[in-house]
C-alpha positions in Angstrom: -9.7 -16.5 -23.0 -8.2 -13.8 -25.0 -6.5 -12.4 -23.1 -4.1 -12.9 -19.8 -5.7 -13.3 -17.1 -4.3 -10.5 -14.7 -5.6 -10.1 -11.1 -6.8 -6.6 -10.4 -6.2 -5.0 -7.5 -9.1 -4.2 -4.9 -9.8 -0.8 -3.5 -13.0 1.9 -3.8 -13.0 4.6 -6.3 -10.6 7.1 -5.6 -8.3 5.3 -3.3 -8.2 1.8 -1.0 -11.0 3.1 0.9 -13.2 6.3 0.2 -15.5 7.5 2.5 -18.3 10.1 1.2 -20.2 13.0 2.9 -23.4 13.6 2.1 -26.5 15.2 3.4 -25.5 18.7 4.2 -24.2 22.0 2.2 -21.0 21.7 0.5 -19.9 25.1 2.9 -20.4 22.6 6.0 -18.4 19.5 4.4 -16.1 20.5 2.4 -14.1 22.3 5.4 -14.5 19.3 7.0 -13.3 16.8 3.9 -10.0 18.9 3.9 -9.6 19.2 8.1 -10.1 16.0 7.6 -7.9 14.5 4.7 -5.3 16.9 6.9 -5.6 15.0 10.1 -5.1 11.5 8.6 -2.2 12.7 6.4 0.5 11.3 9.2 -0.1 8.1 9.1 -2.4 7.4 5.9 -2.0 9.0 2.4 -5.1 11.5 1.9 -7.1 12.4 -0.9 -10.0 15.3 -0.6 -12.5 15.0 -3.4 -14.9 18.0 -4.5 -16.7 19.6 -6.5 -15.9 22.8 -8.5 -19.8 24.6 -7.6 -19.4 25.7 -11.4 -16.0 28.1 -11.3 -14.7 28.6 -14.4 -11.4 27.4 -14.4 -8.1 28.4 -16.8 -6.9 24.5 -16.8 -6.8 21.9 -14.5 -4.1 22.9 -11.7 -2.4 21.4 -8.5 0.8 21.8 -6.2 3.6 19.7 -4.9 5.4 21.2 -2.5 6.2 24.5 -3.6 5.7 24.1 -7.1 2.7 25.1 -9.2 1.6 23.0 -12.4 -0.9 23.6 -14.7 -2.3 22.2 -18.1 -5.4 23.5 -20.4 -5.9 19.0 -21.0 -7.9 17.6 -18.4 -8.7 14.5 -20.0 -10.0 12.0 -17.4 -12.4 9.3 -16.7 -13.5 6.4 -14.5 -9.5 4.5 -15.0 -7.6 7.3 -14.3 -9.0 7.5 -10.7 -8.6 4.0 -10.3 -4.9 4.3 -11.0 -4.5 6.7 -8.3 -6.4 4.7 -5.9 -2.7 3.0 -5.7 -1.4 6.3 -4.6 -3.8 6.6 -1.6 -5.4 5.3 0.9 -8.3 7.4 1.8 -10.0 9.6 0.1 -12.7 12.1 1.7 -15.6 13.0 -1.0 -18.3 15.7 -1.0 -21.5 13.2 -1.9 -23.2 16.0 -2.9 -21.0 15.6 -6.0 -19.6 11.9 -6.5 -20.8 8.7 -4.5 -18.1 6.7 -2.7 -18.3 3.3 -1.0 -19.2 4.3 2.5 -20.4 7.4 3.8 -21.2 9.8 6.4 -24.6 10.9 6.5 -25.7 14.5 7.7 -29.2 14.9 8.8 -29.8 18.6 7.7 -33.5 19.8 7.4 -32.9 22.1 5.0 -31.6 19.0 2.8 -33.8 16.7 4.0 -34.8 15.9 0.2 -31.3 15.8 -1.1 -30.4 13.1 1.3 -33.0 11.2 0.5 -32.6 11.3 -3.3 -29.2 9.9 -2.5 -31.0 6.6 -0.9 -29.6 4.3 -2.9 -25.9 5.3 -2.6 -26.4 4.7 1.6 -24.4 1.5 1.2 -22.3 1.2 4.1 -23.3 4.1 6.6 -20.3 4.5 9.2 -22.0 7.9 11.1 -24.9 9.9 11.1 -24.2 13.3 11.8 -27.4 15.7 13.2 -27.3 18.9 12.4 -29.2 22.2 14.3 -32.8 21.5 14.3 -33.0 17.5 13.5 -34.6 15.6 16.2 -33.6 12.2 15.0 -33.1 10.3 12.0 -35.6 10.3 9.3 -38.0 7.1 9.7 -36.8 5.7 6.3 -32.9 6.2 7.2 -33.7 4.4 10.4 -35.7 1.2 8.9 -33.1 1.0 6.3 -30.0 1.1 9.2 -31.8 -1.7 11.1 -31.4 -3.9 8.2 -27.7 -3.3 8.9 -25.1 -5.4 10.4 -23.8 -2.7 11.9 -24.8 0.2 13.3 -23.5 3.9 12.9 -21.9 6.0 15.2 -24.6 8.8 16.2 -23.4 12.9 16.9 -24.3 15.8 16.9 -22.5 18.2 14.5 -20.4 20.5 17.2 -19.1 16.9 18.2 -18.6 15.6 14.8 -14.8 15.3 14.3 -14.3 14.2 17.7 -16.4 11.3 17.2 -15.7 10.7 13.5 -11.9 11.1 13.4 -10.9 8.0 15.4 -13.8 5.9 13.9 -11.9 7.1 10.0 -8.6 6.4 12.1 -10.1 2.5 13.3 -11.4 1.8 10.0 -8.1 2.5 8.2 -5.9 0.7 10.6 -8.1 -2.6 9.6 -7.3 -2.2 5.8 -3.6 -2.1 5.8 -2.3 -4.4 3.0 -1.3 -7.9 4.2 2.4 -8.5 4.8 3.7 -11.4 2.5 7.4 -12.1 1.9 9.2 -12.8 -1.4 12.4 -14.6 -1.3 14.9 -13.9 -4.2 15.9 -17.0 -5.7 16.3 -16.5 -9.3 19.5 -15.0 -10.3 22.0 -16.6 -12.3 24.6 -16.2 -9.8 27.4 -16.1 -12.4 30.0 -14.7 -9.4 29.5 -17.8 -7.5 29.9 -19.9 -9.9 26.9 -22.1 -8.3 23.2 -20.7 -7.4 23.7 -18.9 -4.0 20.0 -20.2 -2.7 21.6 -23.9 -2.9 24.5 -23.0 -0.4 25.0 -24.7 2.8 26.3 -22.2 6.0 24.8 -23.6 8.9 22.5 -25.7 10.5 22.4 -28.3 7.4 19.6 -26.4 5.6 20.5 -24.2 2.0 20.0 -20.4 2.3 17.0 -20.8 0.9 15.5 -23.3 3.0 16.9 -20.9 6.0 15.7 -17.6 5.3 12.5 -19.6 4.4 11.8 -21.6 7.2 13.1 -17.7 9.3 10.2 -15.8 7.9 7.9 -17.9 8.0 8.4 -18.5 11.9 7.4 -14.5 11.6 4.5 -15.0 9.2 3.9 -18.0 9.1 1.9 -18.9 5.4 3.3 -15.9 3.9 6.1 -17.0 2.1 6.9 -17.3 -1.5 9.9 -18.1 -3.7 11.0 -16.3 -6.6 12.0 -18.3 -9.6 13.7 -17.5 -12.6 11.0 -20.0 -14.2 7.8 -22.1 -13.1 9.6 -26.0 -13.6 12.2 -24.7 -10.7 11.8 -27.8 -7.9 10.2 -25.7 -4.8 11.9 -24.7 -1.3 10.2 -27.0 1.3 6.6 -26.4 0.5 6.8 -22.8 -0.6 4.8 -22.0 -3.4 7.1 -20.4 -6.1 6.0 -17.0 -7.9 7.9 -17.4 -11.6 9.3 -14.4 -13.2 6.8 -12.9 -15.7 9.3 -9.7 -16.6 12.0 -12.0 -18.0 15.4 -10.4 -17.8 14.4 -7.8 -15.3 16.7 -8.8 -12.3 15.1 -8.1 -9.4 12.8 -5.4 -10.0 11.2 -7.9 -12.4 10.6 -10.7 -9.8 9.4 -8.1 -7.6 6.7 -6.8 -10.0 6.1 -10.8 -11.0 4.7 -10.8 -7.4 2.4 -8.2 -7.3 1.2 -9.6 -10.6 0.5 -12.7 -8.4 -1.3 -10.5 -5.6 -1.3 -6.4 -6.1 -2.9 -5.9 -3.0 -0.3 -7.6 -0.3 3.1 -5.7 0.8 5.8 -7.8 -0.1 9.1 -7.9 2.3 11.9 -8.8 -0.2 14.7 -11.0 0.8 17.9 -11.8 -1.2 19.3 -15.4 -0.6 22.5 -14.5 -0.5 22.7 -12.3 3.1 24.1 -15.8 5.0 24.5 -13.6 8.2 20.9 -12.0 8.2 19.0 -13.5 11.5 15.4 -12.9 12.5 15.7 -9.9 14.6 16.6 -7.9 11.5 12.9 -8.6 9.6 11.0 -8.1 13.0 12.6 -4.9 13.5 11.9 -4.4 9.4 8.2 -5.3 10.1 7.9 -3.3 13.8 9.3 -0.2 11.5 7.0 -0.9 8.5 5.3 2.3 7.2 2.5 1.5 4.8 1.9 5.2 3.4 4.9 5.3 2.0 6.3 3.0 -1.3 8.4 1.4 0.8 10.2 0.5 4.2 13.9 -0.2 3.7 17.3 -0.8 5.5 20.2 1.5 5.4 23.1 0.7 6.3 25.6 3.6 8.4 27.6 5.0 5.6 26.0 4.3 3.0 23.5 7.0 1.4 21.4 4.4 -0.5 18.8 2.4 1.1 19.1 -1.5 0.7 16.7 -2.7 -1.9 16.6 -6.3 -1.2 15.7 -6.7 2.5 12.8 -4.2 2.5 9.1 -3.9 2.7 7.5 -2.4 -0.8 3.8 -1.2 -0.4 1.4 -1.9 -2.5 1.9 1.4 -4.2 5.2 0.7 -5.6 4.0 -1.9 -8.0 3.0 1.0 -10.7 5.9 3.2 -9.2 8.5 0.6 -10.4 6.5 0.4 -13.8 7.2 3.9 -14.0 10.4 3.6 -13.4 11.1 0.2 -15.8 9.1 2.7 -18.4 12.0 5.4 -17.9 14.1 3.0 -18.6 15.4 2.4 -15.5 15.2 -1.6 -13.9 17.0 -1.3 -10.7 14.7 -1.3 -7.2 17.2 1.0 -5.6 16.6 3.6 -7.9 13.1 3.7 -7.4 13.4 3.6 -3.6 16.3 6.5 -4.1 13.6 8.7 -5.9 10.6 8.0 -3.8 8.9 8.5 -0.5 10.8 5.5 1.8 10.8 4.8 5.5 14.5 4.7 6.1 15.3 2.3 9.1 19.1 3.6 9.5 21.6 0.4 11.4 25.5 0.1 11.8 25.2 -3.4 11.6 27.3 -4.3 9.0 28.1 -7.5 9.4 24.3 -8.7 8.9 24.1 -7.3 5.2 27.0 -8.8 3.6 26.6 -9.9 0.7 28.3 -13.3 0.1 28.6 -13.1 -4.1 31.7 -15.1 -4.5 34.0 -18.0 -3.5 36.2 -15.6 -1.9 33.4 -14.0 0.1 31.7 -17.3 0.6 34.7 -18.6 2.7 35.1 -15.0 4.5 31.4 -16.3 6.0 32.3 -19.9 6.9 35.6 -18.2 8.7 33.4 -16.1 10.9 30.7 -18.9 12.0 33.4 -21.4 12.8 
């Protein structure tokens, strides 16, 4: 093979899942597409997708916030939207312009032929929506749902986002990224003096094979090890994930995992928090928020959000690119200067860091 092979993360066109509308006028869906995309922006990141309906434009524009940008280059093609398909999670598109993987369908008379000419893009039909003066559903869209698996919700159009909101809102909850953890293992541990995963505090077991063996009593066949390279002997059982950014620190291992799976969420554990117990990553987990990069600690105090017990999103694997392409390879700076779930706690204690000798025996004073 030429070259590496990488594995490529899954998701629809525009975003983890798109959902298009088709069937109807663009002045009946595209109000809908952005109600819509509105609706599910507290709990999903939205994108609304439409067509331009020929205005002549100055450049390519858009807003954040309160400020405006705009550029005469709008070079663009089929890879740029999958790169942002990182960035969101659902995006709402006028099928009267661009397919998408599943869709609405409008039964509108006076479009009866441009529905049908879309036949082929009916792939996976969630709703059919009737509009004023459809009696039913054409016989072809009817033979061709029966072939289905599933069938489609059925409404009327003055009922339509009452019906197809919490259908959008079930179908997202179902394709939230997979929760795996990552347990830091590969630093040189030049403090210490010895590797920190290989220390004994309690029970008998090395800080790696605790904070192992404690998550995965939460999820259980979801743990990996980072290694600083593949001949490292394992923890247990646990596969190891070796580091492919060489020299990176942490933001490298973390990267090295979603290399090894870009569509899981990865809760990120340092091996050196002796004091850390399991109540801490359920309440990580209960607080998760997958629309943002990141769920992370804080601890009372401090202003920074703790990098190495926190959940990062599938979406921070090309935001920590961006960041190691600024020239910046520290996690914390990326969860600084992002959109993060802060989970504030004044429970110092549990987040020490044990680095060295000195700090070591601070630990072994206070579980005697």
């Amino acid at each position: 093979q030429k070259h590496p092979k990488l594995a490529r993360p899954q998701g629809d066109q525009y975003a983890r899942t798109a959902i298009a509308l088709v069937g109807t006028t663009c002045g009946i869906m595209d109000p809908l597409i952005k109600a819509w995309a509105k609706a599910l922006a507290d709990e999903y990141r939205s994108l609304a997708v439409i067509g331009d309906h020929g205005e002549e434009l100055s450049g390519t524009g858009w807003q954040i916030g309160a400020q405006r940008f705009s550029t005469p280059f709008a070079d663009w093609n089929e890879y740029d939207e999958r790169m942002q398909r990182s960035v969101y999670d659902v995006a709402l598109v006028n099928g009267n312009h661009y397919p998408a993987a599943r869709q609405i369908v409008f039964v509108d008379p006076a479009k009866s032929g441009t529905l049908e000419r879309r036949r082929e893009q009916l792939t996976e039909v969630l709703a059919v929506v009737l509009c004023p003066g459809a009696a039913g559903l054409p016989e072809w869209l009817s033979a061709d749902l029966q072939e289905r698996s599933a069938a489609p919700v059925i409404c009327r159009l003055e009922e339509v986002s009452e019906e197809v909101l919490p259908l959008l809102n079930n179908l997202l909850r179902t394709r939230v990224p997979a929760l795996k953890v990552l347990l830091l293992t590969g630093g040189k541990s030049s403090r210490m003096g010895t590797r920190k995963a290989d220390l004994v505090y309690r029970e008998g077991l090395t800080e790696a094979q605790r904070l192992a063996r404690l998550a995965d009593k939460i999820l259980p066949g979801a743990v990996y090890v980072s290694v600083a390279s593949a001949d490292q002997p394992p923890v247990d059982n646990f596969p190891n994930i070796a580091d492919r950014f060489l020299g990176m620190g942490p933001a490298g291992a973390i990267c090295s995992a979603f290399m090894t799976d870009p569509d899981a969420a990865w809760l990120v554990l340092a091996c050196d928090l002796p004091l850390l117990e399991e109540a801490h990553l359920t309440d990580l987990i209960a607080a998760r928020a997958a629309h943002q990069f990141a769920t992370a600690y804080r601890l009372a105090g401090n202003p920074f959000p703790e990098p190495l017990v926190a959940i990062y999103e599938p979406r921070a694997y090309s935001r920590l690119l961006q960041f190691l392409g600024l020239g910046y390879a520290c996690p914390r700076k990326m969860l600084i200067n992002s959109a993060v779930n802060v989970v504030e706690t004044e429970n110092h204690r549990a987040f020490f860091n044990a680095n060295t000798k000195e700090e070591r025996a601070q630990v072994l004073d206070q579980l005697t």
